[in-house]
C-alpha positions as a printed NumPy array, in Angstrom:
array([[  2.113,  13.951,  21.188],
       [  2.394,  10.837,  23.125],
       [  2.691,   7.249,  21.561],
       [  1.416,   4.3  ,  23.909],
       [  4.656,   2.873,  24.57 ],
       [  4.639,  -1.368,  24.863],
       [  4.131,  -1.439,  28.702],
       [  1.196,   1.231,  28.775],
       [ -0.876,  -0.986,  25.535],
       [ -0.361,  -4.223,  27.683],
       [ -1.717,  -2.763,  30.74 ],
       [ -4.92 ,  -2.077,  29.253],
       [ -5.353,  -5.18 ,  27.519],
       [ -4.765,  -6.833,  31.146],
       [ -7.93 ,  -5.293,  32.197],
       [ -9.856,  -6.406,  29.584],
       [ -8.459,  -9.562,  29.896],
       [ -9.03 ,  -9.904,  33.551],
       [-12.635,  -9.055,  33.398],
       [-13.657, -11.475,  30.29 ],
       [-16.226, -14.033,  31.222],
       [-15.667, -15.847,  27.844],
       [-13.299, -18.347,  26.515],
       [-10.789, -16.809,  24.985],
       [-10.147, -13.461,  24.725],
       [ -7.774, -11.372,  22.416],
       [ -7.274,  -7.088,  22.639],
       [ -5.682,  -4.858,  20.075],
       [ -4.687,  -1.877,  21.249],
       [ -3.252,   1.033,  18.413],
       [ -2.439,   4.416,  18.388],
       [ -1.707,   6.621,  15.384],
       [ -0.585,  10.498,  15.628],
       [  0.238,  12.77 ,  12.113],
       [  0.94 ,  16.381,  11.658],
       [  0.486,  17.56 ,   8.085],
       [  0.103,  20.717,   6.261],
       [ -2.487,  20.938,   2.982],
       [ -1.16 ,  23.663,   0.874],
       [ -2.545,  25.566,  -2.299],
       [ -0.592,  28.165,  -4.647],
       [ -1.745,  30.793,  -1.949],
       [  0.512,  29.3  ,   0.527],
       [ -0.73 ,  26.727,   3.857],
       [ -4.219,  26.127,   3.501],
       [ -4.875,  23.949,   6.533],
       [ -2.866,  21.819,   9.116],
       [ -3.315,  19.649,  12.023],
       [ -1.895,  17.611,  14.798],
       [ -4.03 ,  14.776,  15.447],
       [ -4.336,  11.468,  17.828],
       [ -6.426,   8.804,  17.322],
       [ -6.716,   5.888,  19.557],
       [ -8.671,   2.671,  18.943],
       [ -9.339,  -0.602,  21.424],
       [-10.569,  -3.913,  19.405],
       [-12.064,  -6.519,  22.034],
       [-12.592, -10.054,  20.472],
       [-14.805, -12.557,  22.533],
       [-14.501, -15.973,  21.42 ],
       [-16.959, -19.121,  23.346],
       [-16.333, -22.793,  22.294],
       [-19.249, -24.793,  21.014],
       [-19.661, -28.399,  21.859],
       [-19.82 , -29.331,  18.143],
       [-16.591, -27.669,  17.679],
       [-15.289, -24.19 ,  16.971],
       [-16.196, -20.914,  18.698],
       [-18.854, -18.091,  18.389],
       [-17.4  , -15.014,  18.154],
       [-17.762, -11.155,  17.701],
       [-15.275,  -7.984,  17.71 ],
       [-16.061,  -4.458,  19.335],
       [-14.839,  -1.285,  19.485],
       [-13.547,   1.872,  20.95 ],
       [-11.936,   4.984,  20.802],
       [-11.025,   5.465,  24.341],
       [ -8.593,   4.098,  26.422],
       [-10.235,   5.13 ,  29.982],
       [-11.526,   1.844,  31.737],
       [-15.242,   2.543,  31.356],
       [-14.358,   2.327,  27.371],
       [-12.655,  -0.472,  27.047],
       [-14.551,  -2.36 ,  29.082],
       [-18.007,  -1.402,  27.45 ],
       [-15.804,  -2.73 ,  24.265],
       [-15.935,  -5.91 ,  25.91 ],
       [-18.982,  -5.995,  27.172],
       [-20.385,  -5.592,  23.598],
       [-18.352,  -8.14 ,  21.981],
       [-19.414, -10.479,  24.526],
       [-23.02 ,  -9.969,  23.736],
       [-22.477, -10.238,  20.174],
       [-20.803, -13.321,  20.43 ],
       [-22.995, -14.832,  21.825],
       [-25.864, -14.532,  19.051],
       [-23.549, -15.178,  16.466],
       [-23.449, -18.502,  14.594],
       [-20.946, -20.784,  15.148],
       [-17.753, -21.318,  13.177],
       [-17.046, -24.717,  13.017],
       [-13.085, -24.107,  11.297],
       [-12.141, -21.806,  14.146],
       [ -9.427, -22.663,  16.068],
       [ -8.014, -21.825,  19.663],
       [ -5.832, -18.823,  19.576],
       [ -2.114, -18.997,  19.372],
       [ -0.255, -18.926,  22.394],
       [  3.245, -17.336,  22.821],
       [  4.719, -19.307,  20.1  ],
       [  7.951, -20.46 ,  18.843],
       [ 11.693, -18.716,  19.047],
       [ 11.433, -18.648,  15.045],
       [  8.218, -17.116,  15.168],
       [  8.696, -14.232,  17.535],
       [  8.13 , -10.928,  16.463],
       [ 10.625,  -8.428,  16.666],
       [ 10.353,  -5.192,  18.355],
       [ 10.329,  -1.985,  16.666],
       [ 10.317,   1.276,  17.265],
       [  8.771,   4.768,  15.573],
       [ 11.186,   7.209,  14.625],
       [ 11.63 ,  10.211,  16.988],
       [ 13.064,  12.931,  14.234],
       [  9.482,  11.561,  12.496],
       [  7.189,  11.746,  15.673],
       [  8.936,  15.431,  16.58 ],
       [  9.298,  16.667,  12.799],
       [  7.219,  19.741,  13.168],
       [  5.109,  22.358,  11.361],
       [  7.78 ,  24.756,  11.222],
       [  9.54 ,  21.981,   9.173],
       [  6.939,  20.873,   6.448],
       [  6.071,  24.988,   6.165],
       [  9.351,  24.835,   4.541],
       [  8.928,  21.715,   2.551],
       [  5.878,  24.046,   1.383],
       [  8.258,  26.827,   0.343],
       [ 10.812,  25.055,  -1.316],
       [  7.572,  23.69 ,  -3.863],
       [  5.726,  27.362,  -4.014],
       [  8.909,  29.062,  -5.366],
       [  9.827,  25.795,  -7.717],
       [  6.629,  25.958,  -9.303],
       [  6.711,  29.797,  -9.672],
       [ 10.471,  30.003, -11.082],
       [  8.426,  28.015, -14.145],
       [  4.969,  30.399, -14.026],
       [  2.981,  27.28 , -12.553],
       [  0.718,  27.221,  -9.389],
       [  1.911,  24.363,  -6.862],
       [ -0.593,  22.681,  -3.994],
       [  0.208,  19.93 ,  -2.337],
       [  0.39 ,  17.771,   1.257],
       [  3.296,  17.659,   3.731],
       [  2.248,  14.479,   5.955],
       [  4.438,  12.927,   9.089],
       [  2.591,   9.904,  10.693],
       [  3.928,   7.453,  13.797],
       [  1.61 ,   4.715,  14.966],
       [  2.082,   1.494,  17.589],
       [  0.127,  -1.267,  17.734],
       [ -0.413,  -3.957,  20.353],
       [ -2.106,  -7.773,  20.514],
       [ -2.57 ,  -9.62 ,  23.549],
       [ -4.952, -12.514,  24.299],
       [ -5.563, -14.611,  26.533],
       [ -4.003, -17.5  ,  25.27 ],
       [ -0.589, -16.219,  25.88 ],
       [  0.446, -13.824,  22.524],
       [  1.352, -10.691,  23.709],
       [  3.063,  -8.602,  20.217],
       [  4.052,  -5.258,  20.113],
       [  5.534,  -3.091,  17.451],
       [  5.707,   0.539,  15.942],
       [  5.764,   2.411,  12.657],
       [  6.952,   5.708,  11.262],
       [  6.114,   7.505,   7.282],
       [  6.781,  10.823,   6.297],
       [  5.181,  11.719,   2.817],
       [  5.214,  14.765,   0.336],
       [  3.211,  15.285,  -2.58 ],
       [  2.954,  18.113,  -4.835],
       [  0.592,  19.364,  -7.716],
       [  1.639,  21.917, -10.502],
       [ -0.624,  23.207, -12.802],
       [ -0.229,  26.112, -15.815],
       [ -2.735,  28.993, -14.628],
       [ -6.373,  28.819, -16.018],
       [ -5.291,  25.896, -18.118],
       [ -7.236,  22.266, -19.069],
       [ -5.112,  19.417, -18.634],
       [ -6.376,  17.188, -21.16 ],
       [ -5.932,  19.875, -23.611],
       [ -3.205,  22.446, -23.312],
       [ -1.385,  20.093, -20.606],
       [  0.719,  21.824, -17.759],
       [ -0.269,  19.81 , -15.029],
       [  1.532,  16.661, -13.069],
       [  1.988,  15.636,  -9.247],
       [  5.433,  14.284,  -8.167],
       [  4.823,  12.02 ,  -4.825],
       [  7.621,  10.44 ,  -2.162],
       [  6.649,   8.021,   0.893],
       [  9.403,   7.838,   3.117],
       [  9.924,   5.208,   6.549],
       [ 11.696,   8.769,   7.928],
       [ 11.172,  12.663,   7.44 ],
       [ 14.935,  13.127,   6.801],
       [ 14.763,  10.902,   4.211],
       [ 12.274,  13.396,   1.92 ],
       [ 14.335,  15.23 ,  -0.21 ],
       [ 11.484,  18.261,  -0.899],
       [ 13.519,  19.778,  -3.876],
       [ 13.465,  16.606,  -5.615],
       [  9.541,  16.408,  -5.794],
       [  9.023,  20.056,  -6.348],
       [ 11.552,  19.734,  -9.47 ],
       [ 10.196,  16.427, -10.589],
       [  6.444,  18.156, -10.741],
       [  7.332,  21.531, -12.034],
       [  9.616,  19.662, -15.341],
       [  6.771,  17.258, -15.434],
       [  4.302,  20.422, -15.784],
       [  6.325,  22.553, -17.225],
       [  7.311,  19.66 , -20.365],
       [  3.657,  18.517, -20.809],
       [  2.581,  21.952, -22.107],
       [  0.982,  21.753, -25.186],
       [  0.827,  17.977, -25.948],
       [  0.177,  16.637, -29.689],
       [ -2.097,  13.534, -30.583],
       [ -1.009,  10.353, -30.612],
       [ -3.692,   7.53 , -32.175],
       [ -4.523,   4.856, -29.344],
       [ -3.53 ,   1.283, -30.133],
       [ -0.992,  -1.651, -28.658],
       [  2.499,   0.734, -28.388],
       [  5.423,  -0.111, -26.323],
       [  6.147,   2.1  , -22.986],
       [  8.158,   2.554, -19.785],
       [  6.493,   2.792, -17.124],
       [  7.58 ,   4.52 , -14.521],
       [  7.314,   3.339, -10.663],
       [  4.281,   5.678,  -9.651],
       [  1.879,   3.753, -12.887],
       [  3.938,   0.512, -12.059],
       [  2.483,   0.918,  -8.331],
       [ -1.205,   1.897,  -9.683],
       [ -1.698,  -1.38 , -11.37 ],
       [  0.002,  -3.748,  -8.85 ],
       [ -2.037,  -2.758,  -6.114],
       [ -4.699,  -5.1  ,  -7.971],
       [ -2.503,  -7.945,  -7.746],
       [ -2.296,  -7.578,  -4.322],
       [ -6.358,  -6.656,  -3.752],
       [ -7.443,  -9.774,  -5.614],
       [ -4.32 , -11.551,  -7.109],
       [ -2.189, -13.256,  -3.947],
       [ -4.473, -14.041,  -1.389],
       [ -5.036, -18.303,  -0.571],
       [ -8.742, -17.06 ,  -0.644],
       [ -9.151, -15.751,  -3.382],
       [ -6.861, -19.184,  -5.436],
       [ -8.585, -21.062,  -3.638],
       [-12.221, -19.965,  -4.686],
       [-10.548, -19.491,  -8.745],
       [-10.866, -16.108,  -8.579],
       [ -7.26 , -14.909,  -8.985],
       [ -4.642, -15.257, -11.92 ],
       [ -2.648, -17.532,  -9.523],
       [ -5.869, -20.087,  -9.374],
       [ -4.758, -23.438, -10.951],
       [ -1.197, -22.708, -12.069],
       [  0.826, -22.309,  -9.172],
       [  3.969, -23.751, -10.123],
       [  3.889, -21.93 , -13.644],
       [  6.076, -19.734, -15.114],
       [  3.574, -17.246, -16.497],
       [  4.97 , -14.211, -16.545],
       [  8.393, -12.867, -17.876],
       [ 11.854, -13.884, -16.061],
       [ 12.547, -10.378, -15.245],
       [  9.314, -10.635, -12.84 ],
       [ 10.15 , -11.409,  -8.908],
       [  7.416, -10.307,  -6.298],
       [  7.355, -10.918,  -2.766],
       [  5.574,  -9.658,   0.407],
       [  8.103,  -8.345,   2.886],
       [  7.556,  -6.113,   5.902],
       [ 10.941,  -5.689,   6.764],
       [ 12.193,  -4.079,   3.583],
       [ 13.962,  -1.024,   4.189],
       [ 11.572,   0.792,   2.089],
       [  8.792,  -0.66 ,   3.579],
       [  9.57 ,  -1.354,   7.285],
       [  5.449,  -1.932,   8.139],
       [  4.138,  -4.072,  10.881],
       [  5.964,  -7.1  ,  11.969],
       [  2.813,  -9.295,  13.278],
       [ -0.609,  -9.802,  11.754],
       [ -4.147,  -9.477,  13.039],
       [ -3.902, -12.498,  14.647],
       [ -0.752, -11.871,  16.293],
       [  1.602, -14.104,  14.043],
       [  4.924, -13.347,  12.748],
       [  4.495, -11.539,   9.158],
       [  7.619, -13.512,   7.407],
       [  8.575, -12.422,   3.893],
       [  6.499, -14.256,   1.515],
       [  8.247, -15.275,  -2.644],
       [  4.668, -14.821,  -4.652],
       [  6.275, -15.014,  -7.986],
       [ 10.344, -15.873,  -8.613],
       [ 11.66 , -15.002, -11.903],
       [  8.098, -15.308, -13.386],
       [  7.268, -18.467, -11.744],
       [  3.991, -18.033,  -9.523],
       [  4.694, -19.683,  -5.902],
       [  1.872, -19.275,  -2.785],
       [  0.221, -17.124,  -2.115],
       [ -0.697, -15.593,   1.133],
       [ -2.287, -17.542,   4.103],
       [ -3.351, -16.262,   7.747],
       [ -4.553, -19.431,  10.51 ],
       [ -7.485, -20.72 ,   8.386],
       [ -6.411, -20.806,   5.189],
       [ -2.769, -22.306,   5.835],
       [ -4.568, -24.801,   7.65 ],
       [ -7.405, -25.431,   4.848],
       [ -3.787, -25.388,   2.307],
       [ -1.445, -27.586,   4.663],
       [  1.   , -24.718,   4.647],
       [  2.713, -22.395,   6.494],
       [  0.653, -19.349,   7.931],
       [  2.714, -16.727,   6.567],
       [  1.246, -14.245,   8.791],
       [ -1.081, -12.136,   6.848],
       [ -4.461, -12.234,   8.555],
       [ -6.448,  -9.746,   8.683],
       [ -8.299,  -8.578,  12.116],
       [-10.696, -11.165,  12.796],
       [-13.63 , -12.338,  12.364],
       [-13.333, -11.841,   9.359],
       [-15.114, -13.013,   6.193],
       [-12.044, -11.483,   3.879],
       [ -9.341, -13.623,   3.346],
       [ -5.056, -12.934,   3.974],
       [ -3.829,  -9.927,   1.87 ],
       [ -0.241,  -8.749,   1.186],
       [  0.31 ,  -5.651,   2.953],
       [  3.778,  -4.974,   1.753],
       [  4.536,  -5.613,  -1.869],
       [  7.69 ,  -5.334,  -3.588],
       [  8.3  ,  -5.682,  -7.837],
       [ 12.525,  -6.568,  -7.659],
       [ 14.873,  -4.722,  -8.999],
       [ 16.328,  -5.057, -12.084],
       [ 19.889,  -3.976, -13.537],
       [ 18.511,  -0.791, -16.423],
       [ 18.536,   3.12 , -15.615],
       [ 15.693,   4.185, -16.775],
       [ 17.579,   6.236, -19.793],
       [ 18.061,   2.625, -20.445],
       [ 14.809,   0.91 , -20.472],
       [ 13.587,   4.452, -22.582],
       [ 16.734,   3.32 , -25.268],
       [ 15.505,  -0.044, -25.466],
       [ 11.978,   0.623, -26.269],
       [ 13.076,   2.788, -29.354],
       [  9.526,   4.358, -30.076],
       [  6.887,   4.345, -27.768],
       [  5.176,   6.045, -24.91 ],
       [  6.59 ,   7.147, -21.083],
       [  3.947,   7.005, -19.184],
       [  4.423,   8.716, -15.433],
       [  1.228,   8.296, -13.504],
       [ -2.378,   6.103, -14.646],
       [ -5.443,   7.296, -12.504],
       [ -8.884,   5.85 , -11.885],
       [ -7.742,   2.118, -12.619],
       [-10.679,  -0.593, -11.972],
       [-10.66 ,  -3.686, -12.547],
       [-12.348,  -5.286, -15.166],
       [-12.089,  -9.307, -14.879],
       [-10.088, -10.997, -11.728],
       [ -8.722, -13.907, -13.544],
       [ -6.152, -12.306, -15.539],
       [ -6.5  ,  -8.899, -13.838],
       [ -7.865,  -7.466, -16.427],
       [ -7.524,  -3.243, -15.637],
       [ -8.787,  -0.286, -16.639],
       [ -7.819,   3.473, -16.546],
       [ -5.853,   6.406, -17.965],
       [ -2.818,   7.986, -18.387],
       [ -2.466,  11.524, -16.257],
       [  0.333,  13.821, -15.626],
       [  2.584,  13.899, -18.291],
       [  2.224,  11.373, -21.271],
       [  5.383,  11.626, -23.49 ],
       [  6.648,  10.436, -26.765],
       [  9.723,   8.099, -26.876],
       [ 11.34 ,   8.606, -30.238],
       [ 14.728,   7.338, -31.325],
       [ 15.025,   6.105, -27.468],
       [ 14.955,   9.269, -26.543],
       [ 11.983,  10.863, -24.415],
       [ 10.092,  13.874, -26.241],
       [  7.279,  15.73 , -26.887],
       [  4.124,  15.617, -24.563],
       [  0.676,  13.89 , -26.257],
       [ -2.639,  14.057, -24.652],
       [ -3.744,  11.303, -22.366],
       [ -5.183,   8.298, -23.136],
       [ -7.324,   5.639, -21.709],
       [ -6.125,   1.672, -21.469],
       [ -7.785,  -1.9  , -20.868],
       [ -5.196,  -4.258, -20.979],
       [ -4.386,  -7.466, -18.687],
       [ -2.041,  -6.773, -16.077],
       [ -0.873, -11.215, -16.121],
       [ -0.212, -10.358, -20.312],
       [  1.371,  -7.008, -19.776],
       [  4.018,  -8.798, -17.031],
       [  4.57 , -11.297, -19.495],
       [  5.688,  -8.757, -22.323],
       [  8.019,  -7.172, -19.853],
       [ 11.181,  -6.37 , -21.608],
       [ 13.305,  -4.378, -19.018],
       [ 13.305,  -4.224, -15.502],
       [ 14.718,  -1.028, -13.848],
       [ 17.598,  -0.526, -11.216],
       [ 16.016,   1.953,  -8.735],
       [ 13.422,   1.077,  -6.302],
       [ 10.629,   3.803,  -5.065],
       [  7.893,   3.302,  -3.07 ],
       [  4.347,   4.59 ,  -4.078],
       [  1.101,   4.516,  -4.   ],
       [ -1.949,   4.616,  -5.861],
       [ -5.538,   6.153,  -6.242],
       [ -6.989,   3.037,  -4.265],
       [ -5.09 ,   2.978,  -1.185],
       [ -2.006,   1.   ,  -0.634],
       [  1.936,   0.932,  -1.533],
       [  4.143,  -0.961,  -3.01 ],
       [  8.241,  -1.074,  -3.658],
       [  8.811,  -1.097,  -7.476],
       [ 10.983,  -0.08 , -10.478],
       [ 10.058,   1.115, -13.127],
       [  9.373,  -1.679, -16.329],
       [  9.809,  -1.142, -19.745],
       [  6.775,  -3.653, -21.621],
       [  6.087,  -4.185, -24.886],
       [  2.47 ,  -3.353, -26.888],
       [  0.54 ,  -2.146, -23.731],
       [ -2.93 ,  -1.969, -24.695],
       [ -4.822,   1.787, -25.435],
       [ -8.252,   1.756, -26.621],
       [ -9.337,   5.006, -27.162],
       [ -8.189,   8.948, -26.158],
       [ -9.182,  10.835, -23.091],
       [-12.281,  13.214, -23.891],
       [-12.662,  16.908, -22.088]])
């Protein structure tokens, strides 16, 4: 599998470049390649090595009354007849479009402060090979049958590279690596929501050596194997811990709707109208940050600009939020580099959340909660009401009593509407380790697990 290496990227944008007939010009160039495996109790069910390749021509002309027409194309090749079709479509476009009077010229190579760093993929990640995640896939089949369950799953290695150049002078390059294992257990012939026996156990990793398959299989066959049977437990406001996986599902919202200068600016986020506040408990510290070790994402935005790591709320005090060109501009701030490919009619969006650390194990945040509920994984959250992200969803694999502080018997699921602003506010521990995970509606984030008092259950979870 071959990555396009820096030099290779910027030689194709050149062409483009060199042929434009408009005014300014700007060429992404990205390349992603992943090998995975799909797995079901049976054993490998389906695997793949695939390449995909994608050039995105922009084609910007100046008006006389100010600001530029402009229009984006596509395409999936990288031969010359391709990419130049790409920009002889966005040239086209641009030219019927209407006018944007706020755009501005595109930014040119920049300052020393604001140049991005190279990076890299990892080799051991590009290389790591079938042969390798067939025995990630052992290592969970005979887990989950050692405890009579029935284990599927996905083994996933992924390297990508992306490239911006225009023609004002930006030329950015960088490169990304994730390695990911996920795997299912579920009692034979059994329902879920009534007998239990069923939880997923999920790592996403910057590097293949860093997945530790034994750990996941174990941590879905216990799950499975100690949510047979659950009891009922009445719905109603009950303390929990949370752990990092149902941390992740609900602060994905924050970052879809919560921390974007768009979305403050037009009132519909928590953060509208009391930045500056402390709103939400002292153990609470979010920022946006690329370069953390458990993140290590994309250096540069779709604009080209320096992604720089971005204090959203410190010690429960909400700061800015997120800003690409426009909107730092509109804010008299900072861009903090989180544009997304433009034009765009979507505002700047965190790309790389992480929930800080605090100082409990989670035996600890379990002890201090007394009697409650620890709550793994919530599935099919929505959102209900932007303003104080209101959410909505359910509990799923592996819902367990906390008695005496100590964690016990399974109960069957239940459903939840609570606000995700009041539920940070009632946080009462903040937990040591850090895991990165994702959630039903696409995205990660870096979190511990939290400990909150009277989270909000409305009703249980029918068949």
């Amino acid at each position: 599998m071959a990555l396009l290496e820096q030099d290779h990227a910027f030689e194709i944008a050149d062409v483009v470049l060199a042929a434009s007939d408009a005014d300014e010009t700007e060429v992404t160039v990205e390349c992603v390649e992943e090998r995975f495996v799909r797995f079901a109790h049976e054993g490998p069910t389906q695997s793949a090595d695939r390449e995909k390749y994608l050039v995105a021509v922009r084609a910007r002309y100046g008006t006389t009354e100010g600001g530029f027409r402009e229009a984006r194309a596509t395409t999936g090749g990288l031969d010359e007849a391709s990419i130049l079709g790409a920009l002889g479509r966005a040239q086209t476009l641009a030219q019927v479009t209407a006018a944007d009077p706020e755009a501005t010229p595109l930014h040119g190579p920049g300052a020393d402060e604001d140049a991005v760093p190279g990076t890299a993929p990892s080799r051991p990640t590009q290389d790591h090979s079938t042969k390798e995640k067939a025995a990630w896939v052992a290592e969970a089949l005979r887990a989950a049958e050692s405890e009579q369950l029935e284990a599927s799953g996905l083994a996933l290695t992924r390297v990508a590279s992306r490239s911006l150049v225009n023609s004002a002078g930006r030329r950015v390059h960088g490169a990304t690596s994730n390695a990911s294992f996920e795997v299912t257990c579920v009692t034979p012939g059994a329902d879920a929501e009534t007998v239990g026996g069923a939880a997923a156990a999920r790592t996403s990793r910057s590097f293949a050596d860093q997945v530790d398959p034994a750990v996941v299989a174990s941590e879905a066959v216990h799950a499975a194997s100690m949510g047979r049977q659950p009891g009922e437990v009445e719905p109603g406001e009950i303390d929990v811990v949370l752990s990092p996986q149902a941390v992740a599902s609900l602060l994905t919202f924050a970052g879809y709707v919560g921390f974007g200068a768009r979305e403050v600016a037009l009132g519909q986020s928590f953060m509208a109208g009391r930045l500056g506040d402390s709103l939400l408990s002292d153990g609470i510290s979010i920022y946006d940050d690329p370069g953390h070790p458990e993140h290590r994402g994309w250096l540069f935005d779709g604009e080209g600009t320096r992604t720089h790591r971005t204090p959203l709320v410190e010690r429960g005090c909400l700061r800015n939020p997120v800003t690409d060109a426009r909107w730092a501009r509109r804010m008299g701030v900072r861009d903090s580099g989180h544009s997304r490919p433009q034009p765009s009619a979507a505002g700047p969006t965190p790309g790389h959340l992480v929930l800080e650390g605090g100082d409990a194990t989670v035996a600890e945040l379990v002890a201090s909660v007394g009697d409650g509920l620890f709550v793994r994984q919530l599935h099919y959250v929505n959102l209900v009401e932007p303003r104080d992200l209101v959410l909505t969803g359910m509990t799923r694999g592996g819902l367990f009593r906390i008695s005496g502080g100590q964690v016990g018997e399974p109960v069957r699921n239940l459903r939840f509407t609570d606000s995700l602003v009041g539920a940070l506010k009632r946080v009462v521990g903040v937990g040591a380790d850090l895991e990165r995970c994702g959630s039903l509606m696409g995205g990660e984030v870096v979190t511990p697990a939290l400990a909150i008092r009277g989270f909000k259950f409305t009703s249980g979870v029918e068949r």
